[in-house]
C-alpha positions in Angstrom: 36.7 162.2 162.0 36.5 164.5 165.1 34.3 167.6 164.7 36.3 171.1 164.8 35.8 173.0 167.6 36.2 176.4 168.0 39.3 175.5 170.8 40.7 173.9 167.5 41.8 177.3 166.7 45.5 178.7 167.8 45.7 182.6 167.5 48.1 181.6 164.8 46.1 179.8 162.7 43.1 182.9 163.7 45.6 185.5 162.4 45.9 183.7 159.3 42.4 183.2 158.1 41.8 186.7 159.0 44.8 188.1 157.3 43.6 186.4 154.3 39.9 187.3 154.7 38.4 190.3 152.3 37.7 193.2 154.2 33.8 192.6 153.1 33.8 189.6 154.7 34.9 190.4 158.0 31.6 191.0 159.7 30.4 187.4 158.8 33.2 185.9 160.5 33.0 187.4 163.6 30.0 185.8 163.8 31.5 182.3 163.7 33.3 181.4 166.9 35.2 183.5 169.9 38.3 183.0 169.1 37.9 184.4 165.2 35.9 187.3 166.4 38.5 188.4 168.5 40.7 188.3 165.5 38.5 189.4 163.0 37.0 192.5 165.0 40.5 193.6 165.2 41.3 194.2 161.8 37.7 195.4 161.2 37.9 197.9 163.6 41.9 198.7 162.8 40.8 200.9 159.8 37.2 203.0 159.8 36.8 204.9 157.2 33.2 206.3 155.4 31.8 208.9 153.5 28.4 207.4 154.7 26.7 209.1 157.8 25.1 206.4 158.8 27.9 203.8 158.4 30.2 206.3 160.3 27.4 207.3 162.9 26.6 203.2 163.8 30.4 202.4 164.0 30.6 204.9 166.7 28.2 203.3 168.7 29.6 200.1 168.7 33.3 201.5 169.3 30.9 203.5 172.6 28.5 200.6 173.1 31.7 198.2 173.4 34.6 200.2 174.8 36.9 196.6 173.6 36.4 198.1 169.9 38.3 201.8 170.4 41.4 199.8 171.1 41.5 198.4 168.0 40.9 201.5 165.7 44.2 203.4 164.5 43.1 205.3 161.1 39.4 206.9 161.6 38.1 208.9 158.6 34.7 210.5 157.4 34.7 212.8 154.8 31.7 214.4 153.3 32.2 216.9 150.3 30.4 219.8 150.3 30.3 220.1 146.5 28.2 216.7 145.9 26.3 216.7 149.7 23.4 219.0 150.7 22.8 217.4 153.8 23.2 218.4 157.2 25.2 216.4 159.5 23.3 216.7 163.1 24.9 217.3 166.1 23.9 213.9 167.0 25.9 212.6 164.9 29.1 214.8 166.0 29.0 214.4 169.7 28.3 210.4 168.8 31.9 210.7 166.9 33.2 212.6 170.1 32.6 210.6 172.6 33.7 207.4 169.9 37.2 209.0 169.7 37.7 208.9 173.4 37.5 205.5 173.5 40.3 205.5 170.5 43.4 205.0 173.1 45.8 203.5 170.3 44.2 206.1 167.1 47.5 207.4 164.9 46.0 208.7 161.8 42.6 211.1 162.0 41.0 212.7 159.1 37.7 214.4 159.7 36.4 216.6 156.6 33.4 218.5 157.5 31.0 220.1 154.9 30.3 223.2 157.1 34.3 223.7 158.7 32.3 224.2 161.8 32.5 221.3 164.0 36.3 221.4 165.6 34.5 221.2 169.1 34.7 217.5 168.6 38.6 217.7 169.4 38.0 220.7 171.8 37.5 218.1 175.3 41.3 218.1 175.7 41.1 216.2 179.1 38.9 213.3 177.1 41.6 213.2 174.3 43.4 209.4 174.7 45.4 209.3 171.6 48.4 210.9 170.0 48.3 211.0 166.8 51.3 210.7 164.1 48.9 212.1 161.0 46.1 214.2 160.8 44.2 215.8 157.9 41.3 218.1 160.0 39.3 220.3 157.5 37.9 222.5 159.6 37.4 226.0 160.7 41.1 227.2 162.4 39.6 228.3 165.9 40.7 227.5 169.7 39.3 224.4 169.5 41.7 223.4 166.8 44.5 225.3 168.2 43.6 223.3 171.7 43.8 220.1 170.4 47.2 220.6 168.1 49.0 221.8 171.1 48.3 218.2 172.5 49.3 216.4 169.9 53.3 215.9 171.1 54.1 213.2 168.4 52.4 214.4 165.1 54.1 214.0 162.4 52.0 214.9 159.5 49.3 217.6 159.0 46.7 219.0 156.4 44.5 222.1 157.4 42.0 224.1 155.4 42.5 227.3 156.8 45.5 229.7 159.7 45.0 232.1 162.2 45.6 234.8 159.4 46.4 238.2 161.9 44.8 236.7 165.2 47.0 236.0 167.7 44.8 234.5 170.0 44.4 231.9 167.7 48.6 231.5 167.3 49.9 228.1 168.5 52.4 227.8 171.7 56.3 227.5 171.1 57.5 224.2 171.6 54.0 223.1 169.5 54.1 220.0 166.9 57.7 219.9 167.9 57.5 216.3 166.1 55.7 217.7 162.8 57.8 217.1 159.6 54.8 217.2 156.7 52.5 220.1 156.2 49.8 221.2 153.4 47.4 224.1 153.9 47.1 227.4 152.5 49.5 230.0 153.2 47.7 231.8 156.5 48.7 228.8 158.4 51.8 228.2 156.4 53.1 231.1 157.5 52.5 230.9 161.2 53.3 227.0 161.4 56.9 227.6 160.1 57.6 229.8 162.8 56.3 226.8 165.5 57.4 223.8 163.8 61.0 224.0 163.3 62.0 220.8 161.9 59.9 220.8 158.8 60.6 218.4 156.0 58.0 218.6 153.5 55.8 221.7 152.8 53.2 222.2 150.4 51.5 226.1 150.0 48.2 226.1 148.7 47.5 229.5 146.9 44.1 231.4 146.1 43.3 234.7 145.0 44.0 236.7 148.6 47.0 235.2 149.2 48.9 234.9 145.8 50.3 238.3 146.0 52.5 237.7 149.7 54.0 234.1 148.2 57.1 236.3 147.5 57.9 237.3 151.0 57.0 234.4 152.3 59.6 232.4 150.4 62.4 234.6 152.2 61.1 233.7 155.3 61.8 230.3 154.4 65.8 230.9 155.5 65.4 229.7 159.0 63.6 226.3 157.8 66.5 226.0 155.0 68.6 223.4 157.0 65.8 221.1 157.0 63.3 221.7 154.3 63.9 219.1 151.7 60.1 219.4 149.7 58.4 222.7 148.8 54.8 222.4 146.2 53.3 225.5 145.9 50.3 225.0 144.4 48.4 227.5 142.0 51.4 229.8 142.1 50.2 232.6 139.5 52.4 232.1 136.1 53.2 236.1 136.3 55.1 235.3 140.0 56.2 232.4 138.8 59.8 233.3 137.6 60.4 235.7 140.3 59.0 232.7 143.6 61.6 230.2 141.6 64.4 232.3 141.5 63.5 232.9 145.2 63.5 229.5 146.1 66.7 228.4 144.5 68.8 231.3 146.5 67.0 231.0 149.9 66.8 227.0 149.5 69.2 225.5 147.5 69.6 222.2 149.2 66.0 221.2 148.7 65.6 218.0 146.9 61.8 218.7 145.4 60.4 221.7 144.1 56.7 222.3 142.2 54.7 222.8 140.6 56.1 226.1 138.8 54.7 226.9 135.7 57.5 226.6 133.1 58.1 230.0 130.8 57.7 229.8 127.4 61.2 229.4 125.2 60.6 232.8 124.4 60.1 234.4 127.5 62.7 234.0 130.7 63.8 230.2 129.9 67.4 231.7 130.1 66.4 233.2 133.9 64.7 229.9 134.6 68.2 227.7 133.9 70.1 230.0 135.2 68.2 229.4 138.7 68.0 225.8 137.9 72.0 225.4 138.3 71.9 226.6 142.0 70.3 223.4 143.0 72.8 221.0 143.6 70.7 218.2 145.5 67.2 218.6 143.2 66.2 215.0 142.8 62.3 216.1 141.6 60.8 218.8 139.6 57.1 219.5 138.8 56.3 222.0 136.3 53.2 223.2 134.9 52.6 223.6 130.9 48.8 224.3 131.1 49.1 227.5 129.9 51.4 227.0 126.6 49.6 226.3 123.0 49.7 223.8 121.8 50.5 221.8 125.5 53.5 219.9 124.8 52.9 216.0 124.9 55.2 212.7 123.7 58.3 213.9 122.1 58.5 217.2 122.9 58.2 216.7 126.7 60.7 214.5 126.6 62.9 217.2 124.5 62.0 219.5 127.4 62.8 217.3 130.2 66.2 216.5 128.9 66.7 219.7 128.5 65.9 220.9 132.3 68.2 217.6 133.5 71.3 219.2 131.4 70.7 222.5 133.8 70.3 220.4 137.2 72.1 216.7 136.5 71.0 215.7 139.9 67.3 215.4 138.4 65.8 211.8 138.7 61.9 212.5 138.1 60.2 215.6 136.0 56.5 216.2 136.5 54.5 217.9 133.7 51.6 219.1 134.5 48.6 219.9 131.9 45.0 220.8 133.3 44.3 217.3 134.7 46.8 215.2 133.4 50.0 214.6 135.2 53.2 212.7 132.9 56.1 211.9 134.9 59.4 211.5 133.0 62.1 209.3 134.8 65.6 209.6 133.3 68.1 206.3 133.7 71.2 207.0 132.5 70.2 208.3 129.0 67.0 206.6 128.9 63.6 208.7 129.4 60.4 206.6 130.2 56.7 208.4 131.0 53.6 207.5 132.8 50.3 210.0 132.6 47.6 209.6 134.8 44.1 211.5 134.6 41.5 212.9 136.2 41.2 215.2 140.0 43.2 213.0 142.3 46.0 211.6 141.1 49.0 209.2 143.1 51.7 211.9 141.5 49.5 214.6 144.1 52.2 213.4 146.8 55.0 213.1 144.7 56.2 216.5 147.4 56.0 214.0 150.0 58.0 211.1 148.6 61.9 212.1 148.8 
């Protein structure tokens, strides 16, 4: 029998051992013949993503060393956690992943978390930006270099920040910005400024801390000129003492929104009547996230299920009810008359984008 030979191999036949190659096992075959490292360098290079900094800092190189390699990359993430890393990243290692993302022509989805906030300057060099990106989740500092590199991006579609311009105009984006952007989730300083850019927002999550928790009210009214579109609204850590006043908000100044959470749910005793009564206005509400973390004893099993039936008879158009307890998330999906539940556990959890699923 004739030997193989590397011209043996059809791009067909190289796209389907690759495609059926594990991901660990990628490197090894590049090192086989031409024609499978073209193949295989391409998927390796389609996706890199670390929380190592030398990993990350030595795939920069190649994608700089080998210019072929920034082609190939369309998702490039690196996140460190400040919580569980006391190292400092060098500036090295940030203009390495600078000059990297130049060569990233064909990049659509970007998420850079940075244990000091500090380091936007790697998206500042506008004119050596190549790529335009349809998600990005940047947590960093919001400065000019931030605000530089968002006004580029004409085709985003999906963006998480960590912080908002708060009272600086200076650092206020230009009309006509993210005029593609449909998904947002950041606290409510750059809530509150990128509703008044983006107009055609979809999905919107509001993430709340102690500064902040007191203006959610008026910020909900201001939610009228984004009523025609908004379909999704999470408010996360929405105080329970605002909570009956933001959802009876919501439901008048956005009744056509299919998803609303995660509003902690009253006690029988106290404002349940107020809470159905808002609960009728919404017509088109396919999902609803509520939180029980406060009531004793937490309602599991049964009684959930009691209380999610109860909440559909209010809002009929209900498909999905999300309880939330501490860490543990049940989701209750009614068919016909039939309930069934799924929990998950633990910090990060699928039903976290349930806002961004209708």
């Amino acid at each position: 029998m004739a030997p193989v030979t590397a011209q043996a191999f059809s791009p067909e036949v190289c796209s389907r051992i690759v495609r059926w190659t594990r991901r660990s096992d990628l490197a090894a075959l590049c090192l086989t013949c031409k024609p499978l490292q073209r193949e295989a360098e391409a998927k390796l290079y389609e996706i890199v993503m670390s929380e190592s900094i030398q990993i990350t800092f030595r795939a920069c190189q190649s994608i700089i060393s080998q210019p072929r390699l920034g082609s190939y990359v369309r998702s490039f993430c690196f996140f460190q956690d400040s919580r569980h890393s006391q190292r400092e990243i060098s500036q090295q290692f940030w203009g390495t992943m600078q000059l990297a993302l130049s060569k990233m022509r064909f990049l659509e989805h970007l998420f850079i978390q940075d244990p000091s906030f500090a380091n936007s300057w790697v998206l500042g060099d506008i004119a050596h930006v190549p790529f335009q990106l349809l998600e990005a989740r940047l947590l960093f500092y919001w400065d000019i270099h931030l605000v530089k590199f968002l006004e580029s991006q004409n085709k985003l579609k999906s963006l998480h920040t960590i912080d908002g311009p708060v009272n600086d105009a200076s650092l206020h984006l230009e009309a006509g910005s993210l005029a593609e952007l449909r998904i947002f989730d950041g606290p409510l300083a750059a809530v509150e400024h990128i509703v008044l850019v983006a107009m055609t927002l979809t999905h919107l999550q509001v993430v709340l801390d102690k500064d902040s928790e007191a203006d959610v009210l008026v910020f909900v009214t201001k939610l009228s000129h984004s009523a025609s579109s908004l379909r999704a609204l999470s408010i996360l850590h929405l105080p329970e003492a605002l909570a009956m006043e933001a959802f009876r908000s919501i439901t008048t100044t956005c009744p056509q929104l299919r998803h609303i959470g995660t509003i902690p749910l009253p006690l029988p005793s106290k404002n349940s009547n107020r809470f159905h009564r808002a609960l009728m206005a919404m017509h088109q509400l396919r999902v609803l996230e509520v939180d029980v973390t406060s009531w004793t004893p937490q309602p599991t099993g049964i009684l959930q299920r009691a209380l999610a039936a109860e909440l559909h008879i209010y809002s009929p158009s209900i498909e999905y009810i999300c309880f939330w307890a501490r860490a543990t998330r049940t989701l209750w999906v009614v068919d016909g008359n039939d309930w069934s539940c799924h929990s998950e556990n633990g910090q990060h959890s699928q039903f976290d984008a349930l806002w961004k699923a209708g």
